[in-house]
mmCIF file of the N, C-alpha and C atoms, coordinates in Angstrom:
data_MODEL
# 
_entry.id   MODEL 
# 
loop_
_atom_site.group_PDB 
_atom_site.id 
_atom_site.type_symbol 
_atom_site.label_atom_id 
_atom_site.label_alt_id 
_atom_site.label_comp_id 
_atom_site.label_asym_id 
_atom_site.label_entity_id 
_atom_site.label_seq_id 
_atom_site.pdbx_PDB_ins_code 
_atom_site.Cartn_x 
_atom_site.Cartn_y 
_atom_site.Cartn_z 
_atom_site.occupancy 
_atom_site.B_iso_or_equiv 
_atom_site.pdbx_formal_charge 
_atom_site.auth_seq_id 
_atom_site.auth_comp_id 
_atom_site.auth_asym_id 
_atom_site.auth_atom_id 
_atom_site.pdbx_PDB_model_num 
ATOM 1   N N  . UNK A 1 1  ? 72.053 108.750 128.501 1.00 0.00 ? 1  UNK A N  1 
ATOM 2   C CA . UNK A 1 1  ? 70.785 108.311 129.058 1.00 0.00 ? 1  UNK A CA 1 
ATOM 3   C C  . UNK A 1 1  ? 71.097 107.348 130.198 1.00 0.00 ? 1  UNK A C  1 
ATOM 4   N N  . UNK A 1 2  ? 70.337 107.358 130.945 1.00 0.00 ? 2  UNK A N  1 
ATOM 5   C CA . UNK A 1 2  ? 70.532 106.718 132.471 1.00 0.00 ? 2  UNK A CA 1 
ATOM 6   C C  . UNK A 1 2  ? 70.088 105.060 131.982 1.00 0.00 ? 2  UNK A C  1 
ATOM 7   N N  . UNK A 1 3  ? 71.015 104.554 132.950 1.00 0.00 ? 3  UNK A N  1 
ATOM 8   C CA . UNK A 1 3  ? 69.885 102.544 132.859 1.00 0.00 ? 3  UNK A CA 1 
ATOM 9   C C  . UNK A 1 3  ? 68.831 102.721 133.006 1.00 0.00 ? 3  UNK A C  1 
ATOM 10  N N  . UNK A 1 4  ? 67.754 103.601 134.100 1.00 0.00 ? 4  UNK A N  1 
ATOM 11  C CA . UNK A 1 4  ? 66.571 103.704 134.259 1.00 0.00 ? 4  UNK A CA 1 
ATOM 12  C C  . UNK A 1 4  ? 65.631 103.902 133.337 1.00 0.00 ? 4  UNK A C  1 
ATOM 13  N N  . UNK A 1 5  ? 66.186 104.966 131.991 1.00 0.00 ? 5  UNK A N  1 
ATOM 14  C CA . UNK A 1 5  ? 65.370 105.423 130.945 1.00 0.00 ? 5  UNK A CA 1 
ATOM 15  C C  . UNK A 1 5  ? 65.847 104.686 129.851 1.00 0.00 ? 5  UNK A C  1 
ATOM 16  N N  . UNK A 1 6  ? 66.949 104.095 130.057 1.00 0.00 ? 6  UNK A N  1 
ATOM 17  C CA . UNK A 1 6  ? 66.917 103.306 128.616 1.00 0.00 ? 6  UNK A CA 1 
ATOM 18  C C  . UNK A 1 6  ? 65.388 102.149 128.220 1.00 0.00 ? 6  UNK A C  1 
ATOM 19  N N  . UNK A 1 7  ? 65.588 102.323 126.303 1.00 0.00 ? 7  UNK A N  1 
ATOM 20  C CA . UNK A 1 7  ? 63.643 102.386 126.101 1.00 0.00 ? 7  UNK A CA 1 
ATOM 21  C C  . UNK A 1 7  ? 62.985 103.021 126.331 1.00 0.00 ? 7  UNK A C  1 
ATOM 22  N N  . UNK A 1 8  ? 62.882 103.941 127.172 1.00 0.00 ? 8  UNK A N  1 
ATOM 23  C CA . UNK A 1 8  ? 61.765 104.469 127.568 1.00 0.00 ? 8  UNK A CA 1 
ATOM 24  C C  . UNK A 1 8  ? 61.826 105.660 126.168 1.00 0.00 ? 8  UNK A C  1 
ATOM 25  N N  . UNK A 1 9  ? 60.418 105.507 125.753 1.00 0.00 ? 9  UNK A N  1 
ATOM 26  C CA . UNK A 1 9  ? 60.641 106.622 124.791 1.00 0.00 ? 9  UNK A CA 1 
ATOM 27  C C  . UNK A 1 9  ? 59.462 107.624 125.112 1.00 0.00 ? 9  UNK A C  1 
ATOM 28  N N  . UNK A 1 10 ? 59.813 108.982 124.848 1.00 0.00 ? 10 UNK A N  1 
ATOM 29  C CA . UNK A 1 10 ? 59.688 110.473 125.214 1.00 0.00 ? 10 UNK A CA 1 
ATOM 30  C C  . UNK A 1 10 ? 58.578 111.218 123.825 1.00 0.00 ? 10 UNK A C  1 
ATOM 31  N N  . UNK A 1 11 ? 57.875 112.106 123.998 1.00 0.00 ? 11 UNK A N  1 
ATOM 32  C CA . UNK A 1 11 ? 57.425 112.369 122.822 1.00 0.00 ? 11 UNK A CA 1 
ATOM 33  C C  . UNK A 1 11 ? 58.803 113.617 122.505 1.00 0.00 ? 11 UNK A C  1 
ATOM 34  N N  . UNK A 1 12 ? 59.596 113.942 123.287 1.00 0.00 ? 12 UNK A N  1 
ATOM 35  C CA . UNK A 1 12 ? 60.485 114.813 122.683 1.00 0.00 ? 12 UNK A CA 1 
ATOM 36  C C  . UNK A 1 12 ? 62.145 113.616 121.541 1.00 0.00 ? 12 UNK A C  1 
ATOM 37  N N  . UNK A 1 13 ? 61.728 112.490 122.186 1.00 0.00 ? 13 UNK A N  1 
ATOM 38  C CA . UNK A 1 13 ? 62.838 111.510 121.385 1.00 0.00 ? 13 UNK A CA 1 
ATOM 39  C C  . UNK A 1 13 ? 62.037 110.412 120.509 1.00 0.00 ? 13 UNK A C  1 
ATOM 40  N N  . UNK A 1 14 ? 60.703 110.071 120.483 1.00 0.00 ? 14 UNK A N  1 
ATOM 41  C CA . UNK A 1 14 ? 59.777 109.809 120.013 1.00 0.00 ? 14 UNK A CA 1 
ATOM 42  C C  . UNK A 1 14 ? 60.237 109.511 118.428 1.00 0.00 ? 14 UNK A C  1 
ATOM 43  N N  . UNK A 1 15 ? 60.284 110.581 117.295 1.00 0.00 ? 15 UNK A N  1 
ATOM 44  C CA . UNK A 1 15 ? 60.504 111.622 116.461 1.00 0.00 ? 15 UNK A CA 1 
ATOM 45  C C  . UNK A 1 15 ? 61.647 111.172 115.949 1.00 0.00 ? 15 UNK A C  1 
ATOM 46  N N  . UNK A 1 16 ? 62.961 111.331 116.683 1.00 0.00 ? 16 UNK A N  1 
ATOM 47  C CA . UNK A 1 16 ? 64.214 110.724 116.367 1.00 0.00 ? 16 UNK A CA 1 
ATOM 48  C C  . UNK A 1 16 ? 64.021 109.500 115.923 1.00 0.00 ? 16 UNK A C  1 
ATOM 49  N N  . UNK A 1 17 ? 64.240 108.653 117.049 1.00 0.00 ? 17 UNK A N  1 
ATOM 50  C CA . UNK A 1 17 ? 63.759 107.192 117.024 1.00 0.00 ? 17 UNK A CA 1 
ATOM 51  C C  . UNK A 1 17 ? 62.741 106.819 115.561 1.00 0.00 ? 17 UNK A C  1 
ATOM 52  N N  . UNK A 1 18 ? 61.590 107.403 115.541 1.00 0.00 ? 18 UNK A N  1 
ATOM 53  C CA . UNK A 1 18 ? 60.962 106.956 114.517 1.00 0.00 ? 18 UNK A CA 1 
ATOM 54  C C  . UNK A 1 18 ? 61.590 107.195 112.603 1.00 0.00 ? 18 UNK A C  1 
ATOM 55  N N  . UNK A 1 19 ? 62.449 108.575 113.381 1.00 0.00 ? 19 UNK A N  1 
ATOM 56  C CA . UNK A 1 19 ? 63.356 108.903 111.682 1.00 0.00 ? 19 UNK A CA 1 
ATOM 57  C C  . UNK A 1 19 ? 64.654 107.859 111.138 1.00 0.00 ? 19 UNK A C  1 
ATOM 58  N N  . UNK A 1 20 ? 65.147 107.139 112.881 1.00 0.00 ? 20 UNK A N  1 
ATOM 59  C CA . UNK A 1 20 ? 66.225 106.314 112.200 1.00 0.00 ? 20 UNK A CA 1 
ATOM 60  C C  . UNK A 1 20 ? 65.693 105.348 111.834 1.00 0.00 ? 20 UNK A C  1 
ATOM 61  N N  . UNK A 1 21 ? 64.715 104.261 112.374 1.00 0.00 ? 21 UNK A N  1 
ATOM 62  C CA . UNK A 1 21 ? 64.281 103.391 111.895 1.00 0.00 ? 21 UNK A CA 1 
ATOM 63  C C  . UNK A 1 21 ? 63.795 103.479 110.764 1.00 0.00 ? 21 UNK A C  1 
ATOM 64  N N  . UNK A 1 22 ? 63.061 104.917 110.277 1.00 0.00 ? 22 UNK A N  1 
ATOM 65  C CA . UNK A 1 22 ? 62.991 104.856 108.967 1.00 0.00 ? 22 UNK A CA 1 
ATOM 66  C C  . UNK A 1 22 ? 64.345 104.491 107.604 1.00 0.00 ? 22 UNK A C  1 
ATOM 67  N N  . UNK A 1 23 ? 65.286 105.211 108.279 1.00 0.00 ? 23 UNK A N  1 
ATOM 68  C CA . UNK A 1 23 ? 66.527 104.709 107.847 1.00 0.00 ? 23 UNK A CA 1 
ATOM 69  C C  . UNK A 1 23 ? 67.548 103.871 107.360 1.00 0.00 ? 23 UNK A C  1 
ATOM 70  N N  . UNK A 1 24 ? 66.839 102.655 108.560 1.00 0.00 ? 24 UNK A N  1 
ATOM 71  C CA . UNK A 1 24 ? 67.421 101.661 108.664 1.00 0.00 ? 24 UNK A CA 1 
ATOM 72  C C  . UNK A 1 24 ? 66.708 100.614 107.356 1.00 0.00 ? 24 UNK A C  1 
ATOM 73  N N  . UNK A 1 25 ? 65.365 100.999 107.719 1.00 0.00 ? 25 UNK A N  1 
ATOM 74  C CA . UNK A 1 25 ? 64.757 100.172 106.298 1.00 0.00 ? 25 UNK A CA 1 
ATOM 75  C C  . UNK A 1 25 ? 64.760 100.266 105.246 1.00 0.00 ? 25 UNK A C  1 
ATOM 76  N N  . UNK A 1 26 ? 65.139 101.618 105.178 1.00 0.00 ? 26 UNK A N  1 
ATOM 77  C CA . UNK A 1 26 ? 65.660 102.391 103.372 1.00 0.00 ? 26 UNK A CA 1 
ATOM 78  C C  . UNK A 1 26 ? 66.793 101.772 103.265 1.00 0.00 ? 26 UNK A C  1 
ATOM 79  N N  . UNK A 1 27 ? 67.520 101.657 104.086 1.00 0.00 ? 27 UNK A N  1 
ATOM 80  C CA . UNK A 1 27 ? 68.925 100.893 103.939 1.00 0.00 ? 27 UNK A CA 1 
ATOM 81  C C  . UNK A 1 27 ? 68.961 99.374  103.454 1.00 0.00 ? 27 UNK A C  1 
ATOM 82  N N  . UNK A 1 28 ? 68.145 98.552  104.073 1.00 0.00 ? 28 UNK A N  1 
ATOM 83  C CA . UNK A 1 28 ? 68.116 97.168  104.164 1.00 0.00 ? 28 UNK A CA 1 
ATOM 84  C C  . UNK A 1 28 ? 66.960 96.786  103.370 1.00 0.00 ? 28 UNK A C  1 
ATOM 85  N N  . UNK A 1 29 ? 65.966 97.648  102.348 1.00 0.00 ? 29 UNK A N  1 
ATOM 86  C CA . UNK A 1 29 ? 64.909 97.200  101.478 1.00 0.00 ? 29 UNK A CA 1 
ATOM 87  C C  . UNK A 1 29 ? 65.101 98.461  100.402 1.00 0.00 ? 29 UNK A C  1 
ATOM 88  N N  . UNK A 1 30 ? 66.034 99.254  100.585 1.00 0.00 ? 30 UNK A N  1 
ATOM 89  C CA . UNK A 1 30 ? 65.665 100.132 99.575  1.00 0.00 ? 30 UNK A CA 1 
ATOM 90  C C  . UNK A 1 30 ? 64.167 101.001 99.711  1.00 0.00 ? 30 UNK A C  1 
ATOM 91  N N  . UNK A 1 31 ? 64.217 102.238 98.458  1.00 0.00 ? 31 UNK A N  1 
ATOM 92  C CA . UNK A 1 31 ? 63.377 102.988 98.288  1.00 0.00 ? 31 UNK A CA 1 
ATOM 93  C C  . UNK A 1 31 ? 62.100 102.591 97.871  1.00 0.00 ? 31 UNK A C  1 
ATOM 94  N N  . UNK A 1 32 ? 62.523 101.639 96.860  1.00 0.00 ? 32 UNK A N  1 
ATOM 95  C CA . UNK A 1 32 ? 61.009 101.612 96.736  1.00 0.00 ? 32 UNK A CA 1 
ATOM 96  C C  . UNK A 1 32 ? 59.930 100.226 97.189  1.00 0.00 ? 32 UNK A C  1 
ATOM 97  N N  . UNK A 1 33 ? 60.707 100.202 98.141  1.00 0.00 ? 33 UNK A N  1 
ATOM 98  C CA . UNK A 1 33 ? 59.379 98.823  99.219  1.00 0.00 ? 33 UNK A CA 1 
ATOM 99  C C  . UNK A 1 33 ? 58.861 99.782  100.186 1.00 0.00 ? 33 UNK A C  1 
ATOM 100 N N  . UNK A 1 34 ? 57.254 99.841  99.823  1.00 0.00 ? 34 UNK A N  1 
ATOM 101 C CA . UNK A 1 34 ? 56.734 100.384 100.953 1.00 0.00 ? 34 UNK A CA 1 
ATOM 102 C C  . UNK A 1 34 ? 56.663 100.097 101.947 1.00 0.00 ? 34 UNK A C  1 
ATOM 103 N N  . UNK A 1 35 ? 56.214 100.814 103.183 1.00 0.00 ? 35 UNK A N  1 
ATOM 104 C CA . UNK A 1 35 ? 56.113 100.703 104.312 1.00 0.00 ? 35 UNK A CA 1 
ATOM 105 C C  . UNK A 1 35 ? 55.086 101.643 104.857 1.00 0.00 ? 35 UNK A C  1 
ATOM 106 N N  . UNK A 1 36 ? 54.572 100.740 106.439 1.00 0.00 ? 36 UNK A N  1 
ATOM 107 C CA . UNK A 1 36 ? 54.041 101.697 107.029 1.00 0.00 ? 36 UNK A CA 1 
ATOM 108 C C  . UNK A 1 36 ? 53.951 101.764 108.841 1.00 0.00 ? 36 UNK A C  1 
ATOM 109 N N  . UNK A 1 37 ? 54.221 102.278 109.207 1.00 0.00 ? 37 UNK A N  1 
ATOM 110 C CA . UNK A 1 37 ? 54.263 101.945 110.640 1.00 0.00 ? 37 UNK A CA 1 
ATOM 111 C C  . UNK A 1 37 ? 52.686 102.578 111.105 1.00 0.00 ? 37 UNK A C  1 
ATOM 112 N N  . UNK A 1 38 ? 52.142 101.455 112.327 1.00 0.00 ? 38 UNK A N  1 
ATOM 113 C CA . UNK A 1 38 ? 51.015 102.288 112.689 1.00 0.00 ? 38 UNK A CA 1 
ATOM 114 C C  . UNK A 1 38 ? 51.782 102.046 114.342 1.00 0.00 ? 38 UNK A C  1 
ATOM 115 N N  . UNK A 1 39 ? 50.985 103.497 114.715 1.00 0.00 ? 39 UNK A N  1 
ATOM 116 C CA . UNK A 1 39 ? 51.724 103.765 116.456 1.00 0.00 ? 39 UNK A CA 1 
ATOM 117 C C  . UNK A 1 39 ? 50.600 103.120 117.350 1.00 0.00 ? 39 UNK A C  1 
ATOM 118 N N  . UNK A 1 40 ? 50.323 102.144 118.177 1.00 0.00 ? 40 UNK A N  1 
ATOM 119 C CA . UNK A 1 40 ? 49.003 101.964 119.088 1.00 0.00 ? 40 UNK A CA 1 
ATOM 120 C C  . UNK A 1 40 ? 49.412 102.308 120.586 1.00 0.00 ? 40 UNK A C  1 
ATOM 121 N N  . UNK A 1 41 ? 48.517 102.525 121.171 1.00 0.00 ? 41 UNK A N  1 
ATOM 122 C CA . UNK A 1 41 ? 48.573 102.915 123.025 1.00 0.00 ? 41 UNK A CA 1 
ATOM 123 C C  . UNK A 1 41 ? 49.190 103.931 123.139 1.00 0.00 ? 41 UNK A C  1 
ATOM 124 N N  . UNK A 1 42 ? 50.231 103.842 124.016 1.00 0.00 ? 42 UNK A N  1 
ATOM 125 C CA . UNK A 1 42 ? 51.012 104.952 124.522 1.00 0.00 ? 42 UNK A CA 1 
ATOM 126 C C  . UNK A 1 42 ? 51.986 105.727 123.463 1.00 0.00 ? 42 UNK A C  1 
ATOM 127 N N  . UNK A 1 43 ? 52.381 105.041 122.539 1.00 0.00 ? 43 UNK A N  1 
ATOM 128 C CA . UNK A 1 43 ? 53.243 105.938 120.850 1.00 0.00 ? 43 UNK A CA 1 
ATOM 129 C C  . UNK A 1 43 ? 52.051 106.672 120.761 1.00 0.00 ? 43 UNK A C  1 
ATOM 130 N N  . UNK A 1 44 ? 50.810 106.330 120.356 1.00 0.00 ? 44 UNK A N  1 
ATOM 131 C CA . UNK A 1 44 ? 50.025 106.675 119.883 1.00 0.00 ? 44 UNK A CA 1 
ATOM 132 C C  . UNK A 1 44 ? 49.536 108.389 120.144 1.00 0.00 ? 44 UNK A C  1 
ATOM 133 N N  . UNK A 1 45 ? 49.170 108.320 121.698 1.00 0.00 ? 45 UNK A N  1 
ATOM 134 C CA . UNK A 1 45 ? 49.070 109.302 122.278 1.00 0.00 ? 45 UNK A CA 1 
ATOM 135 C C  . UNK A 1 45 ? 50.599 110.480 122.480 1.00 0.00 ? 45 UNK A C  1 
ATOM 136 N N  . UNK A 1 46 ? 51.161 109.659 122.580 1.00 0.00 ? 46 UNK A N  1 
ATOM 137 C CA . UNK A 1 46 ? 52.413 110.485 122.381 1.00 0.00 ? 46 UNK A CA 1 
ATOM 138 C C  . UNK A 1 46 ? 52.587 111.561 121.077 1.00 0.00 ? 46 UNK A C  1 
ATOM 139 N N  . UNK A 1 47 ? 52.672 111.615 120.119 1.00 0.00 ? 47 UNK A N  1 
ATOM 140 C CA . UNK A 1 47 ? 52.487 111.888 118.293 1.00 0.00 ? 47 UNK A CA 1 
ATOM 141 C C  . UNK A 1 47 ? 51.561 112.849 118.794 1.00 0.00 ? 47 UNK A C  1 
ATOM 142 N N  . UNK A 1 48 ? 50.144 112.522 118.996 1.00 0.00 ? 48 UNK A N  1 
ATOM 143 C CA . UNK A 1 48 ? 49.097 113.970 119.046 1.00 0.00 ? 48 UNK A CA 1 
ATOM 144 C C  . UNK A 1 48 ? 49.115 114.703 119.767 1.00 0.00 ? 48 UNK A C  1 
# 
């Protein structure tokens, strides 16, 4: 990824991004602490 696009997130990398972070919190709280992410503005529109 270029300096220019780094952060910038894509609805085609969107997806990724949102599966590792899921990851990361299964890792560092375990399975059974819920969670929930809500997407606002531009994530938002991105997803639909």
């Amino acid at each position: 990824m270029s300096s220019e696009r780094a952060g910038v997130f894509t609805k085609e990398n969107l997806d990724t991004v949102l599966k590792e972070l899921a990851k990361e919190f299964k890792k560092r709280n375990g399975k059974a602490v819920p969670a929930e992410i809500i997407l606002i503005g531009g994530a938002a529109v991105l997803v639909s």
